[in-house]
RODO-2510 file (C-alpha; in nm, 4 decimals, decimal comma):
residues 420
     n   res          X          Y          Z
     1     x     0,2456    -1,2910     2,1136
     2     x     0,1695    -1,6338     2,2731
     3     x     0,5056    -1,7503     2,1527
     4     x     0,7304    -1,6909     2,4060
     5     x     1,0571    -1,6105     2,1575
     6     x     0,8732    -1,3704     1,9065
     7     x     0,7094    -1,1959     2,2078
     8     x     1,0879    -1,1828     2,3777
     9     x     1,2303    -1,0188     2,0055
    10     x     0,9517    -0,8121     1,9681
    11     x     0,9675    -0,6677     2,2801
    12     x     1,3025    -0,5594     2,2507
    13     x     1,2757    -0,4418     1,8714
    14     x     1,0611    -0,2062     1,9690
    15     x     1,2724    -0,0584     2,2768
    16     x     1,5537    -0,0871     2,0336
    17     x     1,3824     0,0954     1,7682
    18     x     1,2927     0,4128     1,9587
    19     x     1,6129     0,4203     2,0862
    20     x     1,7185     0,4386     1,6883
    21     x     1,4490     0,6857     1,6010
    22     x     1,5754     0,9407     1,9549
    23     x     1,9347     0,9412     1,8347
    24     x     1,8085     0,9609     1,4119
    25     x     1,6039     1,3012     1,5380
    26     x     1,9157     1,3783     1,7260
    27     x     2,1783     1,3769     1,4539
    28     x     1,9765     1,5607     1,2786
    29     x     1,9098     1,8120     1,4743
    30     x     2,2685     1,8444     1,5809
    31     x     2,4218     1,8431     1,2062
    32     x     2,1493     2,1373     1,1595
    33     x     2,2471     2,3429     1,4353
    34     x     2,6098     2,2958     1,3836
    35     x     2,6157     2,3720     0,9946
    36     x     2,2725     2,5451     0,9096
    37     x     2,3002     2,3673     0,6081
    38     x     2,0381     2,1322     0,4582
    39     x     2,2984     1,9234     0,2658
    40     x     2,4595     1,8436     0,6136
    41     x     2,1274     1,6892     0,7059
    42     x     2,0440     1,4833     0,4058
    43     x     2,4613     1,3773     0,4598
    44     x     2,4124     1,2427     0,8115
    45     x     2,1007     1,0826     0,7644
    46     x     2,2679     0,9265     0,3708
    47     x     2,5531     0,8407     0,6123
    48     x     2,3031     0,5597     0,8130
    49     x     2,1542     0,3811     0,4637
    50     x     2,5126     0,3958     0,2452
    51     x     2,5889     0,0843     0,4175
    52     x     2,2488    -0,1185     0,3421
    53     x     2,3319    -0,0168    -0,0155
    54     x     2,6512    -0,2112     0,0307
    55     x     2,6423    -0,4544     0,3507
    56     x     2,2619    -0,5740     0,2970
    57     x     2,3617    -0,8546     0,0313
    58     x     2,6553    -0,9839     0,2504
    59     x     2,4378    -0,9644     0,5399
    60     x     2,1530    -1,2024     0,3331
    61     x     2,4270    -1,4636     0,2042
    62     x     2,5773    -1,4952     0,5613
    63     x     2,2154    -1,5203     0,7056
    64     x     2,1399    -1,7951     0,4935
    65     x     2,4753    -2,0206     0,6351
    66     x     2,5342    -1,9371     1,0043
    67     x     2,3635    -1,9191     1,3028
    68     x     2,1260    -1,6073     1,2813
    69     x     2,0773    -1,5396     1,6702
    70     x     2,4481    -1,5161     1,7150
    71     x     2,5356    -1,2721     1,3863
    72     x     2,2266    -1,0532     1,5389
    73     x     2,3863    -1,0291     1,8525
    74     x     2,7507    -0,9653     1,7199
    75     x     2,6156    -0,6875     1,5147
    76     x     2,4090    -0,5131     1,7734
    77     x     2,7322    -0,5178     2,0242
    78     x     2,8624    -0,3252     1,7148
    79     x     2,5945    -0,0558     1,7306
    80     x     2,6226    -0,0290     2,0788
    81     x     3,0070     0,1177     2,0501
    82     x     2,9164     0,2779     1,8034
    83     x     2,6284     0,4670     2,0019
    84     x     2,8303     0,5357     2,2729
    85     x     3,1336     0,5930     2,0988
    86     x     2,8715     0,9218     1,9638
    87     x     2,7714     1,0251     2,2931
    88     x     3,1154     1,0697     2,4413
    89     x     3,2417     1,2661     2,1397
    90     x     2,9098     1,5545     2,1656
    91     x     2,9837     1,5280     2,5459
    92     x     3,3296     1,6070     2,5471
    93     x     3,2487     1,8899     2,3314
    94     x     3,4645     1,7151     1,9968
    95     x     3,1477     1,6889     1,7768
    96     x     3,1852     1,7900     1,4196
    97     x     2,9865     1,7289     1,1464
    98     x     3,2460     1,5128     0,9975
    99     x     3,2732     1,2959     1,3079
   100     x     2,9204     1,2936     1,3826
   101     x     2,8811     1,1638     1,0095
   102     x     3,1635     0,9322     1,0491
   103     x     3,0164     0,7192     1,3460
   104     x     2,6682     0,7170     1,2355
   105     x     2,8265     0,5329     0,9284
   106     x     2,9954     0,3003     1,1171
   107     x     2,6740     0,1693     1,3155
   108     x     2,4813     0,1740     0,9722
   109     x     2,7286    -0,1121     0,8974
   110     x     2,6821    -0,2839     1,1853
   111     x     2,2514    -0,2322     1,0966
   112     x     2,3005    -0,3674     0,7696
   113     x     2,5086    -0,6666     0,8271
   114     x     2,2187    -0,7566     1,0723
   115     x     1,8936    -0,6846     0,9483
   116     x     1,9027    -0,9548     0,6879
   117     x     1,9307    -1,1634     0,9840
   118     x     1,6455    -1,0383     1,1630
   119     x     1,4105    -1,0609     0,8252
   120     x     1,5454    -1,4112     0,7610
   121     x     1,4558    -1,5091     1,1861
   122     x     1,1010    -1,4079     1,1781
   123     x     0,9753    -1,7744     1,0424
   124     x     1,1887    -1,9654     1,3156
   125     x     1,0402    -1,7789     1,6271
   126     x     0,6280    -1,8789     1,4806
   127     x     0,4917    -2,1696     1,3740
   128     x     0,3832    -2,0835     0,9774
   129     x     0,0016    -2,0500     1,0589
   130     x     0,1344    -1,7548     1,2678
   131     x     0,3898    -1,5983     1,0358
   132     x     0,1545    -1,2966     0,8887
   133     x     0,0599    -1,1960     1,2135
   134     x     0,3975    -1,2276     1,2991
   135     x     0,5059    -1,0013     1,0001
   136     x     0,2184    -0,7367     1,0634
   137     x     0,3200    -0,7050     1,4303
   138     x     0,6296    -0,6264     1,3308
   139     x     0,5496    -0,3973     1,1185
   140     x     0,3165    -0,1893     1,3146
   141     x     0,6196    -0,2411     1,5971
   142     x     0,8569    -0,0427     1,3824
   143     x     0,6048     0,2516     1,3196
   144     x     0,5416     0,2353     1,6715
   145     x     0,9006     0,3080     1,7584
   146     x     0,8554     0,5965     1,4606
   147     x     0,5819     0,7282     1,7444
   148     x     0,7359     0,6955     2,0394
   149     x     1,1108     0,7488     1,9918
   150     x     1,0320     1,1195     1,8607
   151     x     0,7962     1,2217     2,1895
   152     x     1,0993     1,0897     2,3747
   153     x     1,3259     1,2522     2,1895
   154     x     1,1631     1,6139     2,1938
   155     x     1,1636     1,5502     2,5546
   156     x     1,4926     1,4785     2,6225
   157     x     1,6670     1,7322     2,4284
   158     x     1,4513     1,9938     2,5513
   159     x     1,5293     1,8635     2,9248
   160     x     1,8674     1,7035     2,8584
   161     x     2,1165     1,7218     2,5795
   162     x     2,2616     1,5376     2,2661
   163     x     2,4572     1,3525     2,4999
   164     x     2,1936     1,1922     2,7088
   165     x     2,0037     1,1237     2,3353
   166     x     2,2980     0,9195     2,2063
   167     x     2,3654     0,7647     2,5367
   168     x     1,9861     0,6297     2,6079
   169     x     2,0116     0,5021     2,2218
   170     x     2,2831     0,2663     2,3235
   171     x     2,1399     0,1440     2,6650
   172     x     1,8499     0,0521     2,4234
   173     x     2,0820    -0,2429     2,2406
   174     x     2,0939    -0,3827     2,5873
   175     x     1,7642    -0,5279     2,5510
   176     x     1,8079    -0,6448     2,2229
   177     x     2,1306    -0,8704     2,3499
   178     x     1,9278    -0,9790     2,6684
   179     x     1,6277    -1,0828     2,4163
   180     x     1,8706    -1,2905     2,1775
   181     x     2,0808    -1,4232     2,4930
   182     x     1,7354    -1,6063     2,6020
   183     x     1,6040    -1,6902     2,2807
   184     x     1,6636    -2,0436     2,0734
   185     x     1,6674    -2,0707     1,6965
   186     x     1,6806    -2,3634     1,4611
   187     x     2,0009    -2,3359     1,2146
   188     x     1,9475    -2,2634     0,8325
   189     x     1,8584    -2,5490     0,6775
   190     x     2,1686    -2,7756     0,4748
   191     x     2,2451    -2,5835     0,1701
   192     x     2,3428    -2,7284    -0,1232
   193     x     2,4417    -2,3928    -0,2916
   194     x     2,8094    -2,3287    -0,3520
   195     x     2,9667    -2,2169    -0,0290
   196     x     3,1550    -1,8969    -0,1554
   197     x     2,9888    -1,5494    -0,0473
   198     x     3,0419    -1,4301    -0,3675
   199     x     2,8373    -1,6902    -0,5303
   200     x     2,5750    -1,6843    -0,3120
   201     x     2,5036    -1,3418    -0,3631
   202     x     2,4802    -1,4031    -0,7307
   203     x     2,2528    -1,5913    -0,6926
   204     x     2,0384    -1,4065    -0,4663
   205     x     2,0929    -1,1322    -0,7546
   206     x     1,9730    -1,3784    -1,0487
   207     x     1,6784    -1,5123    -0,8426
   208     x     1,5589    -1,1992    -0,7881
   209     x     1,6080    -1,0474    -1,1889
   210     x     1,4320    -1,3634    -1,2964
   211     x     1,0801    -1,3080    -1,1248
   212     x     0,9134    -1,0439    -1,2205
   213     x     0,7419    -0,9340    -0,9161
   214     x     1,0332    -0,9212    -0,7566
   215     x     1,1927    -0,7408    -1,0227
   216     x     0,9693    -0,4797    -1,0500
   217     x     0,8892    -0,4477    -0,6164
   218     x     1,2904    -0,3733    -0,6402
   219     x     1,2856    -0,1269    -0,9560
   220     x     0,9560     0,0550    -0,8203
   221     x     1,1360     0,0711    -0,5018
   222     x     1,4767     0,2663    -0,5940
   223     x     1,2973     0,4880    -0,7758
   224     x     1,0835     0,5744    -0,4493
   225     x     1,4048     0,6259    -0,2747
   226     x     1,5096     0,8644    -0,4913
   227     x     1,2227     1,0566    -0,5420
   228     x     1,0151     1,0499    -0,2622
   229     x     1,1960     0,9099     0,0943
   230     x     1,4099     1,2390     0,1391
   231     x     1,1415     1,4054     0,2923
   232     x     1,2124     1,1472     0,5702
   233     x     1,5915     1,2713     0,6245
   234     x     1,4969     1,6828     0,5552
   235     x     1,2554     1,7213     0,7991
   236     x     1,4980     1,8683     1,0372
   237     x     1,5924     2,0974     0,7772
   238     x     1,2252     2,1717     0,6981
   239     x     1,1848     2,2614     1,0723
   240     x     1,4846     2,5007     1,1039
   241     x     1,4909     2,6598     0,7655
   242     x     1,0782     2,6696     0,6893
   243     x     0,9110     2,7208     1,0029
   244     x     1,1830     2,8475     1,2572
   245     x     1,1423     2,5265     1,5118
   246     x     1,3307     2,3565     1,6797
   247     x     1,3844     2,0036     1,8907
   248     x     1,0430     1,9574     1,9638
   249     x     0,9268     2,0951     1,6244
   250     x     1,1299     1,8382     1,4528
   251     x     1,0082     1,5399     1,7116
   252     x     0,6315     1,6857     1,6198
   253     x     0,6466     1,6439     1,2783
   254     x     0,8193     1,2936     1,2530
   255     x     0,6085     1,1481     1,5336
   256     x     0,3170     1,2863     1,2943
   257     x     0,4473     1,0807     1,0378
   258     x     0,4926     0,8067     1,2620
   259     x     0,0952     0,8105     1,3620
   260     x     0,0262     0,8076     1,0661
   261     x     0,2471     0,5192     0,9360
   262     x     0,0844     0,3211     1,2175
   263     x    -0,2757     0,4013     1,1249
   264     x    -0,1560     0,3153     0,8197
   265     x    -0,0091    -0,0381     0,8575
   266     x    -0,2678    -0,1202     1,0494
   267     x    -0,5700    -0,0707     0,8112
   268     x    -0,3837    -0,2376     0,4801
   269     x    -0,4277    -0,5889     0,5671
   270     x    -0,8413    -0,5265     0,6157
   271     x    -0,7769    -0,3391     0,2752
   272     x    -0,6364    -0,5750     0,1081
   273     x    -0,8911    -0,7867     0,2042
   274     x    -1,1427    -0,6101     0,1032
   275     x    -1,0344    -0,4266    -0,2486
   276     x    -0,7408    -0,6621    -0,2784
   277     x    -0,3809    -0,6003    -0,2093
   278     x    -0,2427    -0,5323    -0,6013
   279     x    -0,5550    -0,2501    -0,6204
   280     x    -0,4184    -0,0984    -0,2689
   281     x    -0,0655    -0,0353    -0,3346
   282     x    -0,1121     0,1323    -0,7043
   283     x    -0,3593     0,3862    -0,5301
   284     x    -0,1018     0,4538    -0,2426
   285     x     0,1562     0,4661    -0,5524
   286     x    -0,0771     0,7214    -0,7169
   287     x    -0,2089     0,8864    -0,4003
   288     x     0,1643     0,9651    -0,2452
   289     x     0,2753     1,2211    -0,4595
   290     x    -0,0205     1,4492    -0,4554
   291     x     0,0113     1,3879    -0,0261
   292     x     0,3727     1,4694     0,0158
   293     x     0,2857     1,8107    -0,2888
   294     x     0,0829     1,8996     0,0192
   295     x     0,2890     1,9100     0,2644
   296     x     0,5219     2,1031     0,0546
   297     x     0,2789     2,3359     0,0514
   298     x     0,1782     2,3776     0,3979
   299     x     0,2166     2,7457     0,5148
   300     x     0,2843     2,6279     0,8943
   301     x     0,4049     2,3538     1,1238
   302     x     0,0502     2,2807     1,2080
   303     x    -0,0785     2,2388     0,8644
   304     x     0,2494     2,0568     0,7711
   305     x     0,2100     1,7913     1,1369
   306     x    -0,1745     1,7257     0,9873
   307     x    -0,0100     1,6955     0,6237
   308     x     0,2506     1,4346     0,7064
   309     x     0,0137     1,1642     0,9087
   310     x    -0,1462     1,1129     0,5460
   311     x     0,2324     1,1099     0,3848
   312     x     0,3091     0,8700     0,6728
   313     x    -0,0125     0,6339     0,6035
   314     x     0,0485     0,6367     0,2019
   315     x     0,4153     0,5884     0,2684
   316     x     0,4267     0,2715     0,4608
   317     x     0,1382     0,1483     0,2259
   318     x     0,4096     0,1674    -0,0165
   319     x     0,6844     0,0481     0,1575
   320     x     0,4593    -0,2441     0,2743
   321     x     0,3130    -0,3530    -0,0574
   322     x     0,6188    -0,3605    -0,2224
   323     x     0,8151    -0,5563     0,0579
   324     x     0,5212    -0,7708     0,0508
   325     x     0,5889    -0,8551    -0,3228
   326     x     0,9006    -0,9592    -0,2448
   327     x     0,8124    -1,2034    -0,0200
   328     x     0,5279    -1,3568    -0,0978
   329     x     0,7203    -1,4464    -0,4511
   330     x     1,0738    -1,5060    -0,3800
   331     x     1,1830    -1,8499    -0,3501
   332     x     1,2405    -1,9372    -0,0388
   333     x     1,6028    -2,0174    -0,0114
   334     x     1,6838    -1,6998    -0,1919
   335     x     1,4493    -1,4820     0,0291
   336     x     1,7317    -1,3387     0,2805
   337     x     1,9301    -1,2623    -0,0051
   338     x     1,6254    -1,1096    -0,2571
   339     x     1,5196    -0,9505     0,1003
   340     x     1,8894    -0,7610     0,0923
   341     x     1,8540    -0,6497    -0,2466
   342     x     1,5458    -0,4947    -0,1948
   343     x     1,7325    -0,3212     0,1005
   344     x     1,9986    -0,2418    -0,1283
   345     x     1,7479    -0,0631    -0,3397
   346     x     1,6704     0,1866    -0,0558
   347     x     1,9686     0,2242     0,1208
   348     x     2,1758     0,2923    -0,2270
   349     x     1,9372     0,5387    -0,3629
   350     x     1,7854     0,6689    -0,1013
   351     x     2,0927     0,8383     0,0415
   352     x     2,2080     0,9895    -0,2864
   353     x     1,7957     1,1083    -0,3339
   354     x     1,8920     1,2871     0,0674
   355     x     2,1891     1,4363    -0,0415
   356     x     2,1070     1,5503    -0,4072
   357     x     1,8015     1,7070    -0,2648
   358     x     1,9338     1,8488     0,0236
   359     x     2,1829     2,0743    -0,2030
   360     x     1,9112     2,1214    -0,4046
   361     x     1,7006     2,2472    -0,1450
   362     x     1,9374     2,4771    -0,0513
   363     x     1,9512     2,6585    -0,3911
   364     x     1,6073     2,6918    -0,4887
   365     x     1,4347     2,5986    -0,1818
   366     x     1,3153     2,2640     0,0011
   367     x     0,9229     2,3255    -0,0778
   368     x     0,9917     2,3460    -0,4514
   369     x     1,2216     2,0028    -0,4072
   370     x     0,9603     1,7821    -0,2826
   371     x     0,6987     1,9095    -0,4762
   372     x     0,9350     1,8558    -0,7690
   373     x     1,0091     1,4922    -0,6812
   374     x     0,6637     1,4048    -0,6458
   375     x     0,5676     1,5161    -0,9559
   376     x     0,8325     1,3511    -1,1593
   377     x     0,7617     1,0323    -0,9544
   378     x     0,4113     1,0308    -1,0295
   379     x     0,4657     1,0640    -1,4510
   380     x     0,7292     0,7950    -1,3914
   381     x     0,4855     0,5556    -1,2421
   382     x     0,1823     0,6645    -1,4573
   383     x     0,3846     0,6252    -1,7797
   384     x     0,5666     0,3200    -1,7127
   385     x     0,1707     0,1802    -1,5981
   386     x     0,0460     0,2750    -1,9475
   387     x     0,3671     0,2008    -2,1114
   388     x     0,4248    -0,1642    -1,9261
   389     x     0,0686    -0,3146    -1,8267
   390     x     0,3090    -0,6356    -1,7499
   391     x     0,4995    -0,4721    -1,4787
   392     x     0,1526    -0,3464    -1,2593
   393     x     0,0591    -0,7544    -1,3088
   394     x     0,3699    -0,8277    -1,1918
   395     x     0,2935    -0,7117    -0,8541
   396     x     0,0169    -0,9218    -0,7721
   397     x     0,0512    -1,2835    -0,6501
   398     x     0,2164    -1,5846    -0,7965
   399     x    -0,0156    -1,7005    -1,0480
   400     x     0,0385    -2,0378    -0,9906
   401     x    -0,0019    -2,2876    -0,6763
   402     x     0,3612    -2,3278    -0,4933
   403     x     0,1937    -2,6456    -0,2788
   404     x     0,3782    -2,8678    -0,4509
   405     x     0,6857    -2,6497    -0,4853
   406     x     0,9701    -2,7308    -0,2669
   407     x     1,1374    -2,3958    -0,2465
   408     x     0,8565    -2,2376    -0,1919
   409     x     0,6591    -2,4020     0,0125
   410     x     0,7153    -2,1850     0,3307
   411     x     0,6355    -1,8616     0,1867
   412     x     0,3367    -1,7423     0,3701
   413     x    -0,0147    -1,8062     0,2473
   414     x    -0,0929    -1,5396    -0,0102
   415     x    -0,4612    -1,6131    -0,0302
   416     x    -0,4705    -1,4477     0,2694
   417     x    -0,3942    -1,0944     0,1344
   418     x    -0,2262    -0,9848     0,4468
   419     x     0,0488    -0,6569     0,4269
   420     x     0,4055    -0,7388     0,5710
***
């Protein structure tokens, strides 16, 4: 936090990202009320990650050629619009699901055409003894934002309205473009790649299916996505249709997720230390299912709230190993683009995982959904563990030194054993 630039992006991440999370509890909430349909909820929220299934790998390939301050700033003018753009349609009464749908799509394209970026700037704004701090601070920042943005949220749309949600989410950008307006960053380095986009991101696709780490951080990853992260978008329906709540009940039980994400992220690294970090992310992969089975079964919004800090600590102990996988063994001239395919991995899957069990959810009800998914994800992962003995060793570090490796040589010190 010494270094005046990270500090400066940091900063306004984390305003940025509450804003994000206040309009994300918003929509849904909105979509819920307006249709009383679950499948409308896991839509709208599949409607935000569709384009990191798509965008992410252009994103990566352009991240690696042009100036990364200026693309972040381009794209977060684009979310702005599209923000406001939201919070004039609810306030002039015009919102339908369909349009509601239709702009958060639109701003999900501007997020994934950016966020390679903002992966790929993290090394310029440190020096490299600083770069794991750097990565766990941002970490903890976006849980954080999971916290706050949801307290704020259940505020303002039990004192305000949608359109004051939507609206506050786009002032939030501002700081964002006031950060990168005061910020410098060193160019990519000279490529000597071909220059086509195209090309580029086959490579970035052939890099990653030729380590195995990376390989299997990316497989293990998608199949989380579909399995387990639709809890995430059918919360709101879980709130409505389970437990008769409302605004605040919905901001209650995502914040609780959000603590515990954050208690989370911030106990892996002394984890890792301790039991190492290869041991700590096949328990969470073990542990998850069994945590989100509970809150399936919780009989009330209180036993559900205490039930989803746990989900929210195993969760980002997931998320975190298996990001952490990527990076610590993706060559580094490839790692924006190998960054965007993991991306891809989510934001493909994970929509169609929203929307599958969404209309599933409403036929033969959400607690029997999630329950269900975590079940079938936790054969999947303990049979392919028997099965595949190679692909749990894939997840631990390189085996070999990358000192004298030249495209590798500023990944971050994996001795270390610290958690993105």
């Amino acid at each position: 936090m010494r270094q005046r630039e990270f500090a400066l992006i940091w900063a306004a991440a984390l305003v940025s990202n509450i804003g994000s999370w206040l309009q994300t509890i918003a929509v849904g909430v909105l979509v819920t009320e307006l249709t009383g349909q679950a499948r409308w909820t896991g839509l709208v929220a599949a409607a935000a990650f569709v384009p990191i299934g798509v965008l992410s790998p252009v994103g990566g390939a352009v991240a690696d050629r042009v100036d990364r301050r200026r693309l972040l700033l381009l794209t977060t003018v684009g979310e702005t619009v599209f923000a406001a753009l939201l919070a004039v349609l609810v306030g002039t009464g015009h919102a339908t699901p369909l349009g509601v749908t239709a702009l958060v799509f639109a701003g999900g394209c501007m997020t994934a055409l950016g966020f390679p970026a903002y992966q790929a700037i993290l090394p310029d704004l440190v020096e490299r003894d600083d770069l794991l701090a750097a990565s766990s601070l941002s970490m903890a920042q976006f849980n954080l934002g999971r916290v706050v943005g949801p307290v704020i949220a259940g505020a303002v749309l039990v004192l305000g309205s949608f359109t004051w949600a939507f609206a506050l989410n786009a002032v939030s950008y501002g700081a964002v473009m006031v950060a990168l307006l005061m910020v410098r960053v060193k160019p990519p380095a000279p490529s000597e790649e071909p220059p086509g986009l195209r090309a580029r991101i086959v490579a970035g696709i052939r890099g990653a299916r030729a380590e195995p780490g990376c390989r299997t951080a990316i497989l293990t990853m998608a199949v989380t996505a579909l399995l387990l992260s639709p809890f995430i978008a059918l919360i709101p329906a879980v709130t409505v249709k389970l437990f008769s709540g409302g605004e605040g009940a919905t901001s209650l039980l995502i914040g609780a997720q959000g603590v515990g994400a954050v208690a989370g992220a911030l106990s892996l690294a002394s984890l890792a230390r301790r039991y190492g970090r290869r041991r700590v992310l096949v328990v969470n992969l073990l542990v998850l299912p069994f945590l989100l089975a509970a809150y399936a079964a919780a009989p009330n919004l209180a036993a559900a709230t205490v039930a989803l800090v746990a989900v929210g600590a195993g969760y980002v102990g997931v998320l975190s190993g298996l990001g952490t996988v990527v990076q610590l063994r993706a060559p580094a001239p490839l790692r924006a683009r190998i960054l965007s395919l993991y991306m891809v991995a989510l934001g493909t899957v994970y929509p169609l995982g929203a929307v599958l069990q969404g209309s599933l959810g409403d036929r033969v009800g959400l607690r029997s959904v999630t329950a269900g998914g975590a079940a079938v994800f936790l054969a999947v992962i303990v049979v392919a563990g028997l099965a595949r003995p190679d692909l749990v060793a894939a997840l631990d570090d390189p085996p070999a030194s990358t000192d004298d490796d030249p495209a590798r040589q500023d990944l971050p010190d994996r001795s270390q054993d610290v958690i993105l």
